[in-house]
PQR file of N, CA, C, O and H, with PARSE charges and radii, in Angstrom:
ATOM      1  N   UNK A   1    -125.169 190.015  48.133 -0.4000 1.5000
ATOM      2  CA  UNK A   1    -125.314 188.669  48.604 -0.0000 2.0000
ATOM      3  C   UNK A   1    -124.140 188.336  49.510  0.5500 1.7000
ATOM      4  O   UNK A   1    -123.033 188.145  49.007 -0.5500 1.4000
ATOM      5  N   UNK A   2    -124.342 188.252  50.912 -0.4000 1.5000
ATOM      6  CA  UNK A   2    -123.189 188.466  51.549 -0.0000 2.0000
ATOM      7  C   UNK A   2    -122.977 186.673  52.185  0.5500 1.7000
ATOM      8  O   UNK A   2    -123.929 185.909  52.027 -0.5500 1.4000
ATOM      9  H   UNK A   2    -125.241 188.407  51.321  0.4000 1.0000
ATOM     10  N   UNK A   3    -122.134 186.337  52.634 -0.4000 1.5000
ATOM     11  CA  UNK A   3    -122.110 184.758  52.993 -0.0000 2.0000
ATOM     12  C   UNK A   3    -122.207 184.561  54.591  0.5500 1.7000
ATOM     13  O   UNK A   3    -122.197 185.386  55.504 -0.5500 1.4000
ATOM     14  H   UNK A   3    -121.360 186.957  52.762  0.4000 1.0000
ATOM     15  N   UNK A   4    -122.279 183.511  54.583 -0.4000 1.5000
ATOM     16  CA  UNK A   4    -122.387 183.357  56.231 -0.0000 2.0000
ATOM     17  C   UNK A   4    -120.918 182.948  56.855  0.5500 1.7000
ATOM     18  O   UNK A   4    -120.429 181.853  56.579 -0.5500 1.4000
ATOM     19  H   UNK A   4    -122.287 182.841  53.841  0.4000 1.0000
ATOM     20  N   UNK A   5    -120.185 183.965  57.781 -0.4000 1.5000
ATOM     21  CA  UNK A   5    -118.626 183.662  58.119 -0.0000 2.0000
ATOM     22  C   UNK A   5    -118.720 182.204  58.568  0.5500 1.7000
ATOM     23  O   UNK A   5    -119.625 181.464  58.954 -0.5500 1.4000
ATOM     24  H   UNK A   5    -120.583 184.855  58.005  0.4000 1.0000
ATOM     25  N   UNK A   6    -117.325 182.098  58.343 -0.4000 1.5000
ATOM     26  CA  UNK A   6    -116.619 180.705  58.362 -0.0000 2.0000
ATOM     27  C   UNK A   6    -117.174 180.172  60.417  0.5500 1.7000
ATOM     28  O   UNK A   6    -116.665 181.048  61.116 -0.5500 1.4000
ATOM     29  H   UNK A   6    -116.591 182.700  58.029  0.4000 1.0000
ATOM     30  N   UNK A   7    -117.693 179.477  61.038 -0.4000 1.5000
ATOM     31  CA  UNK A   7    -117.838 178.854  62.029 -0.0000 2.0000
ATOM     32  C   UNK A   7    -116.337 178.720  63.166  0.5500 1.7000
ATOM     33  O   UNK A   7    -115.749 179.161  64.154 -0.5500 1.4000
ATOM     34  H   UNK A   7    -118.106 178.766  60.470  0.4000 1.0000
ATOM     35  N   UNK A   8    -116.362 177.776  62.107 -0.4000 1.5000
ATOM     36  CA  UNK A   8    -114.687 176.743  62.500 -0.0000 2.0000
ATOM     37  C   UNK A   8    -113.756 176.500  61.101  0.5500 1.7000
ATOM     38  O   UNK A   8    -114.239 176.499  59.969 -0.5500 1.4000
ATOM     39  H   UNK A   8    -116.839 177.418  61.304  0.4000 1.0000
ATOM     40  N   UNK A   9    -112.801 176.364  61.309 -0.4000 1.5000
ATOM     41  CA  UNK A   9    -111.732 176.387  60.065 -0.0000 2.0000
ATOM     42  C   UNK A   9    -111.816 174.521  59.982  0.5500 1.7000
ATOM     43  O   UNK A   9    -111.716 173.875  58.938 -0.5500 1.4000
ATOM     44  H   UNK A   9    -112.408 176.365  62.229  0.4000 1.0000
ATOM     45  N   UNK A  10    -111.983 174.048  61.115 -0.4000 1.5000
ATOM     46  CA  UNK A  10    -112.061 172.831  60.885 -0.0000 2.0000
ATOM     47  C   UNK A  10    -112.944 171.968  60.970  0.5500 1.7000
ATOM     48  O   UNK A  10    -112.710 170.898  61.531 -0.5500 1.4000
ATOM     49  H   UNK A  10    -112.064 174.572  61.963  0.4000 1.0000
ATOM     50  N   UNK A  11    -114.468 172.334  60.283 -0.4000 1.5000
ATOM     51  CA  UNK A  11    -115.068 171.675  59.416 -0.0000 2.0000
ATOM     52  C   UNK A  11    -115.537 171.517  57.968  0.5500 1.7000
ATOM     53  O   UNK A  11    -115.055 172.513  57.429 -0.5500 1.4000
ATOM     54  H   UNK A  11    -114.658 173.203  59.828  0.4000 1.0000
ATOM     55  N   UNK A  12    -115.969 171.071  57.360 -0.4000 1.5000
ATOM     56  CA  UNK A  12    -115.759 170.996  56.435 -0.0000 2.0000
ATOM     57  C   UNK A  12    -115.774 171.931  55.119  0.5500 1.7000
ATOM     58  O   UNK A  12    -115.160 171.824  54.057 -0.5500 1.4000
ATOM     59  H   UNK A  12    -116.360 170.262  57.798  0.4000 1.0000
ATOM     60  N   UNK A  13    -116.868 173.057  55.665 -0.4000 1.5000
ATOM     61  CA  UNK A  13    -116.706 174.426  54.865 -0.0000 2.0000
ATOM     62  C   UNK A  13    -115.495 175.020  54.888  0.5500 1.7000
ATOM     63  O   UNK A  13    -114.830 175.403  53.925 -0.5500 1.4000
ATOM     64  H   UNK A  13    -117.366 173.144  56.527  0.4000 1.0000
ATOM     65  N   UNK A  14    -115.170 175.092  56.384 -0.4000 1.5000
ATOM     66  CA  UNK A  14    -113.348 175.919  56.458 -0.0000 2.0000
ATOM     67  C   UNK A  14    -112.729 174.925  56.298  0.5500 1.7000
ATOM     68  O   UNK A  14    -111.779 174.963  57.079 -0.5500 1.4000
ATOM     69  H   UNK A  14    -115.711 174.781  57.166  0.4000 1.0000
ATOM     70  N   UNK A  15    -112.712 173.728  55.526 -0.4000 1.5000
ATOM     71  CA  UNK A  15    -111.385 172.908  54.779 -0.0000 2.0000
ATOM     72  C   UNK A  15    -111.564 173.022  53.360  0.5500 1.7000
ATOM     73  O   UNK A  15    -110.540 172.988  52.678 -0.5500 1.4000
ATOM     74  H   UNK A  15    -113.484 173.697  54.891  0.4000 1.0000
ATOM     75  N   UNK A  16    -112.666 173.150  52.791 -0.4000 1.5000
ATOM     76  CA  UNK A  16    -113.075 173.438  51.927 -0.0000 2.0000
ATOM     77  C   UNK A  16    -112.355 175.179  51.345  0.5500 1.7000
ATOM     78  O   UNK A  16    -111.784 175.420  50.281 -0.5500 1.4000
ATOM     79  H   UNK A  16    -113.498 173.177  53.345  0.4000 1.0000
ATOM     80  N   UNK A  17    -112.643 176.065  52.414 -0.4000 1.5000
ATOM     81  CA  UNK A  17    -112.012 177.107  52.025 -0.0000 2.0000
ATOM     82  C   UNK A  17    -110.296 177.316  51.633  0.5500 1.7000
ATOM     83  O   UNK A  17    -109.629 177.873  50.760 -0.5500 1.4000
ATOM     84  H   UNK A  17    -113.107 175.870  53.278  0.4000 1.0000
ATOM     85  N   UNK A  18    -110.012 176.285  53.183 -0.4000 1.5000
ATOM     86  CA  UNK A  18    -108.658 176.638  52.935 -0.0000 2.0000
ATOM     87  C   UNK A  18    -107.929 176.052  51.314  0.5500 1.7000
ATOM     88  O   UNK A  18    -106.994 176.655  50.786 -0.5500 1.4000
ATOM     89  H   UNK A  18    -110.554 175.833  53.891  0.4000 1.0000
ATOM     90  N   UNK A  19    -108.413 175.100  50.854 -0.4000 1.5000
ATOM     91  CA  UNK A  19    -108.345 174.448  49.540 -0.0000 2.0000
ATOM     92  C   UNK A  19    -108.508 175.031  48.765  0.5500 1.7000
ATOM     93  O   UNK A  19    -107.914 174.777  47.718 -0.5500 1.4000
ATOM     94  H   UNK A  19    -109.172 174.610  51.282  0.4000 1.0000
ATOM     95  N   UNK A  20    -109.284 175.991  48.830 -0.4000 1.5000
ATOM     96  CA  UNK A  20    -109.761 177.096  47.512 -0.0000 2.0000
ATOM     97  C   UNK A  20    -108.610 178.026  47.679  0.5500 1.7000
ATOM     98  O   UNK A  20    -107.553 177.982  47.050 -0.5500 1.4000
ATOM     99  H   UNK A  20    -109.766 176.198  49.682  0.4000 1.0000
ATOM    100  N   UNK A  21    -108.845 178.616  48.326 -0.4000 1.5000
ATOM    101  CA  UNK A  21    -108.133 179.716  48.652 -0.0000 2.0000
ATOM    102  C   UNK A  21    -106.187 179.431  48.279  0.5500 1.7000
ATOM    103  O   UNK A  21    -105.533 180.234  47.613 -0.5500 1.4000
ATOM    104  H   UNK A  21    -109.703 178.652  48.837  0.4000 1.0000
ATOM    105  N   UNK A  22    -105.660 178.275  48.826 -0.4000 1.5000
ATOM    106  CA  UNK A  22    -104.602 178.133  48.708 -0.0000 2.0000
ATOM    107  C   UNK A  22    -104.745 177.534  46.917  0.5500 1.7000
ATOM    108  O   UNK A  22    -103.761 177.670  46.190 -0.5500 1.4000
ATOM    109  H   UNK A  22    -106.191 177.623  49.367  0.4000 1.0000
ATOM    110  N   UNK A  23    -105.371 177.224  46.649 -0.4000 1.5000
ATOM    111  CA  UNK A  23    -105.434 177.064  44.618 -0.0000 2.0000
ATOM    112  C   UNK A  23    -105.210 178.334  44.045  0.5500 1.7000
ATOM    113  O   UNK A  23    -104.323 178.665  43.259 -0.5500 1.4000
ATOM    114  H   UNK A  23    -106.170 177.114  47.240  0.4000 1.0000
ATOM    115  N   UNK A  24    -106.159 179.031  44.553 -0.4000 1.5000
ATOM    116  CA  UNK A  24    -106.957 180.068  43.617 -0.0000 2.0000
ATOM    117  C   UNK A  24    -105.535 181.329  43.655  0.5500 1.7000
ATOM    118  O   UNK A  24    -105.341 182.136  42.746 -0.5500 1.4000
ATOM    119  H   UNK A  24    -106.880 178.762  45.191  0.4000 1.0000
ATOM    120  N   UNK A  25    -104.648 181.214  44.976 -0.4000 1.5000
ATOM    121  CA  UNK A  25    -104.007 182.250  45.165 -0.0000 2.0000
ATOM    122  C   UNK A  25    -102.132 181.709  45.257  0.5500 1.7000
ATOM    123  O   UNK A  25    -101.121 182.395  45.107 -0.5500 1.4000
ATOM    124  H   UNK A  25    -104.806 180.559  45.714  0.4000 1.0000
ATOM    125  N   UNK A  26    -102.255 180.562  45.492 -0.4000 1.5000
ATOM    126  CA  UNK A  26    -100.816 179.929  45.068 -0.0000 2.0000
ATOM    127  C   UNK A  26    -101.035 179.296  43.467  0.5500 1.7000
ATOM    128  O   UNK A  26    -101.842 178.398  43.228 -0.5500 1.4000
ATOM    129  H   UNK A  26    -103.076 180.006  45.614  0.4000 1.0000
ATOM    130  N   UNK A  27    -100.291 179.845  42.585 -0.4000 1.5000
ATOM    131  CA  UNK A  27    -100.764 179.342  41.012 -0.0000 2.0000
ATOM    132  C   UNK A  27    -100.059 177.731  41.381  0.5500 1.7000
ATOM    133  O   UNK A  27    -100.784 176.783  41.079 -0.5500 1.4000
ATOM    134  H   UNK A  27     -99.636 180.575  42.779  0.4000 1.0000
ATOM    135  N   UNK A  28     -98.669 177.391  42.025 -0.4000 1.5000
ATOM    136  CA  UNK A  28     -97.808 176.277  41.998 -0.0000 2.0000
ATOM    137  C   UNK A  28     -98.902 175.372  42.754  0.5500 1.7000
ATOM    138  O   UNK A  28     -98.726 174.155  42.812 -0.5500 1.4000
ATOM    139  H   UNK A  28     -98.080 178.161  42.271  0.4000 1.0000
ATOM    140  N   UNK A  29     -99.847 175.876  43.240 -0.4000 1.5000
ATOM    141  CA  UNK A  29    -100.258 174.331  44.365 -0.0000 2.0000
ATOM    142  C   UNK A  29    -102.194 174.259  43.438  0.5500 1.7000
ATOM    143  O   UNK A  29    -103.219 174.552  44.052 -0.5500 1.4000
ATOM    144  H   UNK A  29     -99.990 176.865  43.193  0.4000 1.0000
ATOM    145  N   UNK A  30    -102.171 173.869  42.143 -0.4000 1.5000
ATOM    146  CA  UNK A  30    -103.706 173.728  41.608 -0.0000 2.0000
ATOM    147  C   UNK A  30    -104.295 173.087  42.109  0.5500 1.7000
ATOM    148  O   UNK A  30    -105.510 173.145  41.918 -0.5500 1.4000
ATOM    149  H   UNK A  30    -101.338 173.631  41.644  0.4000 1.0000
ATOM    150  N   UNK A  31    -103.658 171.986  43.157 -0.4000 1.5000
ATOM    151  CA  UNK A  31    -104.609 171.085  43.814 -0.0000 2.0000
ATOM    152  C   UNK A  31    -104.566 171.312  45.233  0.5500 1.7000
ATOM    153  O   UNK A  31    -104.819 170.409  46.030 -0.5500 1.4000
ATOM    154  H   UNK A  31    -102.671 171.939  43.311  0.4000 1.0000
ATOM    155  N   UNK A  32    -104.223 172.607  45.624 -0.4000 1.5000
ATOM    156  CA  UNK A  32    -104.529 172.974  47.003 -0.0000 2.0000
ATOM    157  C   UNK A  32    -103.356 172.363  47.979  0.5500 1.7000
ATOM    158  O   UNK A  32    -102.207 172.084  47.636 -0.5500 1.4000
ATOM    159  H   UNK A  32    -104.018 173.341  44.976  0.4000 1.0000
ATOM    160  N   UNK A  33    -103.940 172.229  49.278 -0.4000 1.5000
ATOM    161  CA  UNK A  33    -102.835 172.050  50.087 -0.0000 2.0000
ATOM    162  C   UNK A  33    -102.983 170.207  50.481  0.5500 1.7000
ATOM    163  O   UNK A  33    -103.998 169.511  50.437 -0.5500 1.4000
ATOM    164  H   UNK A  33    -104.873 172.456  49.557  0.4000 1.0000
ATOM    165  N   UNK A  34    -101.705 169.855  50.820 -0.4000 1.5000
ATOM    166  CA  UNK A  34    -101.665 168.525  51.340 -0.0000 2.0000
ATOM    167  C   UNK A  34    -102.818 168.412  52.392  0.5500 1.7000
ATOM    168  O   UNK A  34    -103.333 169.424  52.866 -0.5500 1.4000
ATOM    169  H   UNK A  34    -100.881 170.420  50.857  0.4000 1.0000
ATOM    170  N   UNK A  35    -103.211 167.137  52.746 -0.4000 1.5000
ATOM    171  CA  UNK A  35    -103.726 166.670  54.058 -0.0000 2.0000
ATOM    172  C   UNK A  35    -103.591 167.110  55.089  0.5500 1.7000
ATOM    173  O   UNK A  35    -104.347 167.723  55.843 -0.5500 1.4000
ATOM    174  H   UNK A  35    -102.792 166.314  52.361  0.4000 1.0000
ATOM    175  N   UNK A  36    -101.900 166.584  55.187 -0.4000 1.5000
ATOM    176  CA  UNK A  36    -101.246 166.777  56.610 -0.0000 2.0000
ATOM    177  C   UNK A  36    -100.862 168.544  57.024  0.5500 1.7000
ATOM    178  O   UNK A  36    -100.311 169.036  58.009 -0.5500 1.4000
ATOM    179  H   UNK A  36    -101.286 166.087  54.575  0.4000 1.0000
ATOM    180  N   UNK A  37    -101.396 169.109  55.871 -0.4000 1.5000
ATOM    181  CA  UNK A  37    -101.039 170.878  55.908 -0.0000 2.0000
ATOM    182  C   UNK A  37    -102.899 171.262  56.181  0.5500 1.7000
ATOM    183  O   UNK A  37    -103.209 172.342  56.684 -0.5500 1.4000
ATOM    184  H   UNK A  37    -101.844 168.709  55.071  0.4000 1.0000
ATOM    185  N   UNK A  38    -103.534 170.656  55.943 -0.4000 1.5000
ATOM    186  CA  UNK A  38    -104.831 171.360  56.238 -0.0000 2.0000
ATOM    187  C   UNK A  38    -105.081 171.656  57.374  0.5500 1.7000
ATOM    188  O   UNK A  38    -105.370 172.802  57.717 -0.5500 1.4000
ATOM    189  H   UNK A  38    -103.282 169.779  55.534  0.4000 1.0000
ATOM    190  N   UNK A  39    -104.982 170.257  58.471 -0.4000 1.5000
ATOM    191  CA  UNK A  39    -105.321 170.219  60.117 -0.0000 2.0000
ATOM    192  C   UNK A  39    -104.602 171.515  60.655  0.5500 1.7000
ATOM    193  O   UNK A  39    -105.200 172.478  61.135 -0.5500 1.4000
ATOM    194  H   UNK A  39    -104.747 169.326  58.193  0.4000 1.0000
ATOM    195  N   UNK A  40    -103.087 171.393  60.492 -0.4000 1.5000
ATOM    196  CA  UNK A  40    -102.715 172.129  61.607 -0.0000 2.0000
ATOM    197  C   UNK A  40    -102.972 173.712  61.041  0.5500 1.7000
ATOM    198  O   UNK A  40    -103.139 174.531  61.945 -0.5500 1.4000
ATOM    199  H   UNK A  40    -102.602 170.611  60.102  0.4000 1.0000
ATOM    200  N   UNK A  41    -103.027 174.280  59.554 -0.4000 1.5000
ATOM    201  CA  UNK A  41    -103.744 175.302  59.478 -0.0000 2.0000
ATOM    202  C   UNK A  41    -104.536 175.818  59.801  0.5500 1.7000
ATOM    203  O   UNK A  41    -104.515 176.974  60.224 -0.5500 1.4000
ATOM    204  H   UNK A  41    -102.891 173.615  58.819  0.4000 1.0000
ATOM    205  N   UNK A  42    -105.954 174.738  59.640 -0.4000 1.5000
ATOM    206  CA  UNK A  42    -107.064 175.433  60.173 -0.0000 2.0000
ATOM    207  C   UNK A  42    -107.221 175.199  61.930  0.5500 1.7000
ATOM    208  O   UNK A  42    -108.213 175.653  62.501 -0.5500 1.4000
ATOM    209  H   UNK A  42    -105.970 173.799  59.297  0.4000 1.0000
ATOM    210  N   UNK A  43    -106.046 174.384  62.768 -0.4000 1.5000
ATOM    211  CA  UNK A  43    -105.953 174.780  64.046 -0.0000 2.0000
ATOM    212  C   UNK A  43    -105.635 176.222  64.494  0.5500 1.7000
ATOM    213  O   UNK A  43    -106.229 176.765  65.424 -0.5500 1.4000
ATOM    214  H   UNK A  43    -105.240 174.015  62.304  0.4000 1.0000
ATOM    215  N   UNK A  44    -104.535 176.880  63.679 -0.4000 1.5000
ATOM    216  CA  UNK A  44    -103.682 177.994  63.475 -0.0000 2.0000
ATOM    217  C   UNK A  44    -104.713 178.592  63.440  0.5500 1.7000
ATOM    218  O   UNK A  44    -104.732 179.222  64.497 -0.5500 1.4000
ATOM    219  H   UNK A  44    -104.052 176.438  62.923  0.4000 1.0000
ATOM    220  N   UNK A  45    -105.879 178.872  62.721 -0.4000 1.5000
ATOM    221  CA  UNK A  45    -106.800 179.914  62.017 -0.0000 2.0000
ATOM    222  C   UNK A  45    -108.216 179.727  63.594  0.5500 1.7000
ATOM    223  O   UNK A  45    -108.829 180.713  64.004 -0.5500 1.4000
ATOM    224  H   UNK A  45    -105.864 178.360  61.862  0.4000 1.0000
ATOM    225  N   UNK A  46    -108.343 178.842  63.958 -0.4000 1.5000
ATOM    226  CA  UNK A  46    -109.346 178.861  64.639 -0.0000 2.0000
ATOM    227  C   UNK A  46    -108.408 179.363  66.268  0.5500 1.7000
ATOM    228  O   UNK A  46    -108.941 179.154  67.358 -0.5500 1.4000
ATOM    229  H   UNK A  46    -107.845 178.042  63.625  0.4000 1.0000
ATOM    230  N   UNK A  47    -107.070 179.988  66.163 -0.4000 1.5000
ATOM    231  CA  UNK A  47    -106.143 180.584  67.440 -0.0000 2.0000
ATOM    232  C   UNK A  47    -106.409 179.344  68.209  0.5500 1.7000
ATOM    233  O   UNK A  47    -107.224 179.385  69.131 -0.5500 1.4000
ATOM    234  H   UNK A  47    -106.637 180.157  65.277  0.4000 1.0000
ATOM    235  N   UNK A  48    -105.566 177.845  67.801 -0.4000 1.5000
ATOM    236  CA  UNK A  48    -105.010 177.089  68.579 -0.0000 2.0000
ATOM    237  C   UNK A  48    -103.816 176.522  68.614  0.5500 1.7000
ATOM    238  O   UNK A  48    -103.182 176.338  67.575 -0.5500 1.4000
ATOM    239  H   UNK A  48    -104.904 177.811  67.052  0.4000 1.0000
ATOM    240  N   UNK A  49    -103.348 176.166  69.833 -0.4000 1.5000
ATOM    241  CA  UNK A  49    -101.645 175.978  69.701 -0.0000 2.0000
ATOM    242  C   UNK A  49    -101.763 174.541  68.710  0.5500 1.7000
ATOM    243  O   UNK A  49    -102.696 173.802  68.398 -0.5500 1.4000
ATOM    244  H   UNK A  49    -103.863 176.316  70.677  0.4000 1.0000
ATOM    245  N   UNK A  50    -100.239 174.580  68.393 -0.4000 1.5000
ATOM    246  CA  UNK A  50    -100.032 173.250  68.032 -0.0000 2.0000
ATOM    247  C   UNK A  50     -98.343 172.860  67.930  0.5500 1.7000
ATOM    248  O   UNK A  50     -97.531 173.768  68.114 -0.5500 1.4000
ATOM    249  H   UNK A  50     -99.480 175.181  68.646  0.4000 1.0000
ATOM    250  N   UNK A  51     -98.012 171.885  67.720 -0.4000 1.5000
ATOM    251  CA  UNK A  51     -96.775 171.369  67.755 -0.0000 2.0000
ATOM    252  C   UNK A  51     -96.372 170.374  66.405  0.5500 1.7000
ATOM    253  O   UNK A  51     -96.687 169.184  66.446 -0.5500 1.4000
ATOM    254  H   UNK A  51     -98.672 171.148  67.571  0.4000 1.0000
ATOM    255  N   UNK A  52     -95.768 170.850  65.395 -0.4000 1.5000
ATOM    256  CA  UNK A  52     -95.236 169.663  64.643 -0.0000 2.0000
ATOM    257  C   UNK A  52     -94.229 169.626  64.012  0.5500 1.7000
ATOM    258  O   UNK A  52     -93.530 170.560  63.619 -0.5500 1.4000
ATOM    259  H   UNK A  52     -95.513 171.817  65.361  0.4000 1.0000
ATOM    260  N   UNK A  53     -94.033 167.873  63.808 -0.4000 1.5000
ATOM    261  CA  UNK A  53     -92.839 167.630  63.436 -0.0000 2.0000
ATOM    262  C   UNK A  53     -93.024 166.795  62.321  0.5500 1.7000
ATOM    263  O   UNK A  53     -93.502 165.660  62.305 -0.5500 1.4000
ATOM    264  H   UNK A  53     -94.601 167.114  64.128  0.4000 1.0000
ATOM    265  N   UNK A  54     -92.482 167.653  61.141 -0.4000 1.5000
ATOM    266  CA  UNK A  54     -92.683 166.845  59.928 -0.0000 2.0000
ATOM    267  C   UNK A  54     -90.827 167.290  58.811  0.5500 1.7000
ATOM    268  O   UNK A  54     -90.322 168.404  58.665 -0.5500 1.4000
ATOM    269  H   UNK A  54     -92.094 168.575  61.154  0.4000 1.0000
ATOM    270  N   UNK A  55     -90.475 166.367  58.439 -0.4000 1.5000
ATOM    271  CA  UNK A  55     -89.266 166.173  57.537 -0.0000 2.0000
ATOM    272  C   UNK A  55     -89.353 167.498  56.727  0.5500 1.7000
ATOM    273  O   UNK A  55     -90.332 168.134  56.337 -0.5500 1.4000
ATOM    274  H   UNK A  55     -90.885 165.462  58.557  0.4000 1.0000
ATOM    275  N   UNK A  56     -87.735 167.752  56.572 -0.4000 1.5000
ATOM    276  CA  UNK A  56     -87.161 168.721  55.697 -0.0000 2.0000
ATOM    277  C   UNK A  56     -88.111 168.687  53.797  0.5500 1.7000
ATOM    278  O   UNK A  56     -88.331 167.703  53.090 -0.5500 1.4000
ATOM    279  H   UNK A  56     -86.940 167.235  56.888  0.4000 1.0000
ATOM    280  N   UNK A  57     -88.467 170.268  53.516 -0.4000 1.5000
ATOM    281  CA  UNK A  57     -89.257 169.952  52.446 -0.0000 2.0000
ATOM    282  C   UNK A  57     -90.379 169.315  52.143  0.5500 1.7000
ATOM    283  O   UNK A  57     -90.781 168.995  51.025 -0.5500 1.4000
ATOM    284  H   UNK A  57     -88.288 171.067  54.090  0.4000 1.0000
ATOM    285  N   UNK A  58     -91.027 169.087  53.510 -0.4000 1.5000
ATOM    286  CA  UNK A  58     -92.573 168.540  53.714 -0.0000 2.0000
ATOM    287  C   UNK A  58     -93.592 170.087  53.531  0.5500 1.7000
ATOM    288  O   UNK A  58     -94.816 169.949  53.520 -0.5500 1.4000
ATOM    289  H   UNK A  58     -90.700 169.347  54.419  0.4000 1.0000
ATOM    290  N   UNK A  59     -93.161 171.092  53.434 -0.4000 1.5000
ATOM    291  CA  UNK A  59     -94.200 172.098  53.042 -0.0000 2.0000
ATOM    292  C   UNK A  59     -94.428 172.798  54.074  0.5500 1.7000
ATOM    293  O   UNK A  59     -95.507 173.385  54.168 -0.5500 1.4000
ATOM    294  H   UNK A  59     -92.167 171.204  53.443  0.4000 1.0000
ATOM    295  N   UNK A  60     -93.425 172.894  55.115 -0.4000 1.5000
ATOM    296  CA  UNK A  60     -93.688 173.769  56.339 -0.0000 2.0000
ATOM    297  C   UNK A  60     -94.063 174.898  55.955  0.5500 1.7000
ATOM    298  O   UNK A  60     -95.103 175.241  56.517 -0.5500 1.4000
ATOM    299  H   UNK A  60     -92.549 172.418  55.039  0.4000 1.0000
ATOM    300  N   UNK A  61     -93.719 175.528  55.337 -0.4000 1.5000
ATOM    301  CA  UNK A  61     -93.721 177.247  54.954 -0.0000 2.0000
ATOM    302  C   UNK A  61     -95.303 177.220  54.573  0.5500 1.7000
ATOM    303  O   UNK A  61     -95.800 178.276  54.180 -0.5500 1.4000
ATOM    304  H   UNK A  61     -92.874 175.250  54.881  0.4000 1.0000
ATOM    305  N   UNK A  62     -95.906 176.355  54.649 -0.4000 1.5000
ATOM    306  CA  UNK A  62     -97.405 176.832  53.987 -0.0000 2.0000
ATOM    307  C   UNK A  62     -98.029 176.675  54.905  0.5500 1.7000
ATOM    308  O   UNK A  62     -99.228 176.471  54.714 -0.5500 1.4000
ATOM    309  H   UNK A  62     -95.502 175.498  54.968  0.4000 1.0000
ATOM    310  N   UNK A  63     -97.573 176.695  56.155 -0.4000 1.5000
ATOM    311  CA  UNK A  63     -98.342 176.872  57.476 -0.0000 2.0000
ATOM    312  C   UNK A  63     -98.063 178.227  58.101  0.5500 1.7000
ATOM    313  O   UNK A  63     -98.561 178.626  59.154 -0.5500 1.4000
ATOM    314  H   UNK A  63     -96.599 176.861  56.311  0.4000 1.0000
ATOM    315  N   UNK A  64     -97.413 178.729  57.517 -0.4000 1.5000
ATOM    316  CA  UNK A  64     -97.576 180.443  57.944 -0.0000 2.0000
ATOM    317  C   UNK A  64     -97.561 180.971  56.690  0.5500 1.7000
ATOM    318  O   UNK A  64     -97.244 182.143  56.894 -0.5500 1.4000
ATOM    319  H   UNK A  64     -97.008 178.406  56.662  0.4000 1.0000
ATOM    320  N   UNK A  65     -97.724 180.815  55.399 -0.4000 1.5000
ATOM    321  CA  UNK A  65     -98.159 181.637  54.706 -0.0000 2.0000
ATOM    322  C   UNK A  65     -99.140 181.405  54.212  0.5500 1.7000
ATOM    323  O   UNK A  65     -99.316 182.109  53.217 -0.5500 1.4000
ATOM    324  H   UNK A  65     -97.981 179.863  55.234  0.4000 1.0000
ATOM    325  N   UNK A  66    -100.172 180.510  54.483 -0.4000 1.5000
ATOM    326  CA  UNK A  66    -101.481 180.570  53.750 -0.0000 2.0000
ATOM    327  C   UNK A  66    -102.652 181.359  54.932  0.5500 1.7000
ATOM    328  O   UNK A  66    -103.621 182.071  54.666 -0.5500 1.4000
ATOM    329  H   UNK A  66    -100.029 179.938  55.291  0.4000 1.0000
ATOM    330  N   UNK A  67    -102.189 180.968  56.121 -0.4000 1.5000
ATOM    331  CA  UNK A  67    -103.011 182.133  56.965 -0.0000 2.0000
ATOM    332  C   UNK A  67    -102.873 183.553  56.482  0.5500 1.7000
ATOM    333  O   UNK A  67    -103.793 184.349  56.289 -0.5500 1.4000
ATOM    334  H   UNK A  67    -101.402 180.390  56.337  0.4000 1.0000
ATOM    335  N   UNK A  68    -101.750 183.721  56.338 -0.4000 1.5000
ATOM    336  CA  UNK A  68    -101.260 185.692  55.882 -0.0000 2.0000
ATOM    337  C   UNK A  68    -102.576 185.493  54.823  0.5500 1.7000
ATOM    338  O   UNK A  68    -103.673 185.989  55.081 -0.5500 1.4000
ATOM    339  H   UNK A  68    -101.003 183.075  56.495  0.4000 1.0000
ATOM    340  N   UNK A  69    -102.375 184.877  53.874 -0.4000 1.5000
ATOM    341  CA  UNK A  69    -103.426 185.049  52.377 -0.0000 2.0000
ATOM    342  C   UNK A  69    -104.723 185.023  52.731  0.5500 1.7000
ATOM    343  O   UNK A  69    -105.599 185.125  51.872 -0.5500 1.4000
ATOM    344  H   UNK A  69    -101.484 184.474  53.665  0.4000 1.0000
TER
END
């Protein structure tokens, strides 16, 4: 039973994924990733630039390591 690949990362199936995926495989984050960490991920994942600026300890690091996963 094979699935139908992801479209776009940024609708609602590939936000949906990235949520799973960052639960199921970060034990510390059970409720998945922030809001403001979903967008520019699944920009990242669908190979688009982006630019941001968010405060020290806002969760940067989970914008390049949940793509690797």
């Amino acid at each position: 039973m094979s699935k139908e690949p992801i479209s776009s990362w940024t609708d609602a199936v590939g936000i949906a994924t990235l949520n799973s995926v960052a639960s199921k495989r970060v034990p510390q984050w059970p409720n998945g990733l922030y809001e403001y960490q979903v967008e520019p991920i699944s920009c990242l994942l669908n190979q688009e630039h982006i630019l941001l600026f968010v405060g020290t300890g806002s969760g940067k690091k989970a914008l390049f390591i949940i793509p690797l996963v």
